[in-house]
N, C-alpha and C positions, 0 to 999 in steps of 0.2 A: 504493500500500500504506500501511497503517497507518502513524503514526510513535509510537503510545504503545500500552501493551498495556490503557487502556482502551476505546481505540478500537474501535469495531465492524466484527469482521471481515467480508469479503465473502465467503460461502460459497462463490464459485467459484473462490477458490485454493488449490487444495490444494496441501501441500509436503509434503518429505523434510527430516526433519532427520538428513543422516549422519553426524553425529560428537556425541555427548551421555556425559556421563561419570555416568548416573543411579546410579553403585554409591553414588555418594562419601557421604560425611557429610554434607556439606550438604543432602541429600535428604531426609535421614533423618526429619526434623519431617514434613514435606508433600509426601511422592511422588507419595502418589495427588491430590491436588489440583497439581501441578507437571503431570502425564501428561492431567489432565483439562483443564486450562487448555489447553495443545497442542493436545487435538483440540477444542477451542474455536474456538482459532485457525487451525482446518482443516491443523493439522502433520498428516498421515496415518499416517505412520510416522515410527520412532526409533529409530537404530541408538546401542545404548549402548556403549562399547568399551571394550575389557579391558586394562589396564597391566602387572596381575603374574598369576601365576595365580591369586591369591585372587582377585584385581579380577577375572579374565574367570571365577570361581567365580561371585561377586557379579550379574555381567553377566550370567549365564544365567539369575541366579534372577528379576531384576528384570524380564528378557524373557520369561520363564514364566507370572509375571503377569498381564502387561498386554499384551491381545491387539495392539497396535499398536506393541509395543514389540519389535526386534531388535536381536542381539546379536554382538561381535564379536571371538576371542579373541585372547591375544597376551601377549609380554612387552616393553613399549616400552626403547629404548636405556637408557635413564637408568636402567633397573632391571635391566639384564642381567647388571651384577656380581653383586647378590643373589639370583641365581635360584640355587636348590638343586638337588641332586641328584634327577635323577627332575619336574624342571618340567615341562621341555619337555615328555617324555614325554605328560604328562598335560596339554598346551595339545594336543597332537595326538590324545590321544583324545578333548579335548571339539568338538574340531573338526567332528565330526561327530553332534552336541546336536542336535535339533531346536530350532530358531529361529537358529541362528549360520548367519550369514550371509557373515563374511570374517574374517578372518587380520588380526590386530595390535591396536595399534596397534607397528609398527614402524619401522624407520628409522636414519638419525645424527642424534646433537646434538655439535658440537663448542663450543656456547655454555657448556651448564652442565655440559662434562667430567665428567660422575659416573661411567661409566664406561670403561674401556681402550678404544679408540677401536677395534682389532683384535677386541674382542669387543664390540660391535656392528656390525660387519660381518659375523661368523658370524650372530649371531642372526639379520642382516637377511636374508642369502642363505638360513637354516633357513625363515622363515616364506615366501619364496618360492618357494625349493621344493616347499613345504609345497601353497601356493598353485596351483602348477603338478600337482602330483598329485590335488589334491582339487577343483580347478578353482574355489575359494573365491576372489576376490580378496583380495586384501592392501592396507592404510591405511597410505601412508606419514608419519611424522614427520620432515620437514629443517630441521635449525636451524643456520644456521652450516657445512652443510657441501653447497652445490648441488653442486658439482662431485664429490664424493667421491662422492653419493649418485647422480649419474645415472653414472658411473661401474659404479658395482655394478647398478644396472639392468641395464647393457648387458651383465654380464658374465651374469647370469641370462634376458635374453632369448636369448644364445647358444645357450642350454638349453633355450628352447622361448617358446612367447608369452607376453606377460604380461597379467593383467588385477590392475588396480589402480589406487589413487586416491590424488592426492596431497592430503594435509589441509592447510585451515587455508594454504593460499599465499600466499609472501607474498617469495616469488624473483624471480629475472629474466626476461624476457622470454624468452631464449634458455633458459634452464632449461624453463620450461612448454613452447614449441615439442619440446625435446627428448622430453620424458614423455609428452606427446600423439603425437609420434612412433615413439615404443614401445608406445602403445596404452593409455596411461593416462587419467584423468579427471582434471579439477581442481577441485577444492573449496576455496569461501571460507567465512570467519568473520566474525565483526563488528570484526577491525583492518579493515575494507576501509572502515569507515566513519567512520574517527578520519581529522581533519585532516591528520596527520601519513604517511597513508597513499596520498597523492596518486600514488606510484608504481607501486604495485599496484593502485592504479582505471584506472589504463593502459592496465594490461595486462590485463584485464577483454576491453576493448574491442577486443582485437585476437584474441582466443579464438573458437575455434567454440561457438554455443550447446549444440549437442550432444554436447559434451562436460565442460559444463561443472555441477556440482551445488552446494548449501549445507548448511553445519553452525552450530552456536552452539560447538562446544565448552564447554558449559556442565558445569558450575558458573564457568567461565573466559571470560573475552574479550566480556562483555557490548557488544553494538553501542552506539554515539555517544549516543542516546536514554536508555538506562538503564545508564550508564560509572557504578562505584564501587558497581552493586549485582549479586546475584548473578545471572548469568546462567542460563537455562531457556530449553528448545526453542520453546517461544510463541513468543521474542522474532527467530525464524530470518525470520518473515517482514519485520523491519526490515531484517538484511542482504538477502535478495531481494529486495526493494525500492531497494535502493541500486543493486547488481547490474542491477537490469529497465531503469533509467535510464540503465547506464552501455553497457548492450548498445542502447539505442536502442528497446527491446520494448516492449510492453505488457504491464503487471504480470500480466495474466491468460496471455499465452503465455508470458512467461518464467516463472509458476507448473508452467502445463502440460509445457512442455520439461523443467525441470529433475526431476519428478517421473519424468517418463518415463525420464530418465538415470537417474538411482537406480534406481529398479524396474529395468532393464533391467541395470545394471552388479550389482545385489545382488542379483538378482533375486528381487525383492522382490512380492504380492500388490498390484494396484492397487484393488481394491475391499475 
């Protein structure tokens, strides 16, 4: 795979980007040249994800758009203090948008405490349930808290199956076994290609490929290549490339495989 984005892409990789934050501000100059560059770069699809309910407001409109763009609603932990009266309500009626595709971005962060640690545990069990009624999957966010978070997994697999993806990994070994074992997926980002990442390229290596997908989190977490500029779904096929090396693949089936998981777990259009 490529290692710069002027590199010329190989048209038979196609990818998923499941995690892209195209509401944000930093978009706002070159969306449409950011969504174009992507299918450039044979990204096929883009799941954009929602933080608060204006963001998953945002998220829908931006997936309205642009026909290769999907969306996904939600109010992530770190904003579940300021959610207002009547939020929720209205993340559960756009739940069923045409184009929205999963539930969150949700989860725990115990790193940057913004909210009551109790109430994001409702939120997280709300969106799963949610998830479990509407059969959407749900995106989880763990920062700072594996144990707490596969904890609450379990206590909503109780309650029925779960489908869902954990974003952005960057836990233990024994964490992903866990969530794989509940029936979850795992998604990486571009830490997996910073030096300092050597323990999560590991753990890479001991995953089923079929379970396994990619994101940029972009505007965030630009891959090794383009570190200190703004990150864009283009640059997804640097981390699968990292990724395709560290599974042993060939860039072209770990393209094919991982597409297939997205589509399949988002159920998402492959053509």
């Amino acid at each position: 795979m490529p290692d710069s984005p002027a590199t010329q892409p190989d048209p038979t990789l196609m990818l998923v980007d499941t995690h892209a934050h195209l509401d944000e501000e930093a978009f706002d100059a070159d969306r449409d040249e950011v969504v174009a560059r992507a299918q450039a770069a044979g990204v096929i699809r883009i799941l954009t994800i929602g933080t608060t309910l204006d963001s998953s407001r945002r998220a829908i409109a931006v997936a309205q758009k642009y026909p290769t763009v999907y969306a996904a609603v939600g109010i992530q932990p770190n904003y579940v203090s300021q959610a207002r009266a009547g939020d929720w309500e209205a993340i559960v009626a756009l739940a069923s948008s045409p184009k929205v595709v999963a539930l969150g971005e949700t989860g725990l962060d115990r790193y940057w405490n913004d909210a009551p640690f109790d109430q994001q545990i409702d939120y997280f069990q709300r969106h799963m349930a949610l998830s479990q009624q509407t059969g959407l999957p749900f995106i989880v966010h763990c920062r700072d808290a594996e144990a707490e978070t596969v904890e609450q997994l379990r206590i909503a697999r109780d309650r029925g199956p779960l489908t869902g993806l954990m974003h952005s990994f960057t836990g233990s070994l024994d964490t992903a076994r866990a969530c794989l074992d509940l029936g979850l997926y795992i998604s990486f980002a571009g830490m997996v290609t910073y030096k300092k990442s050597q323990a999560v390229r590991d753990i890479v290596k001991e995953l089923p490929r079929d379970r396994i997908v990619v994101e940029t989190d972009s505007p965030y977490l630009s891959p090794q290549p383009m570190r200190g500029k703004r990150n864009e779904p283009a640059f997804v096929r640097m981390t699968a490339g990292i990724l395709a090396d560290l599974q042993g693949t060939p860039p072209e089936e770990f393209a094919r495989q991982t597409t297939e998981n997205a589509c399949r777990l988002f159920r998402l259009p492959t053509t």
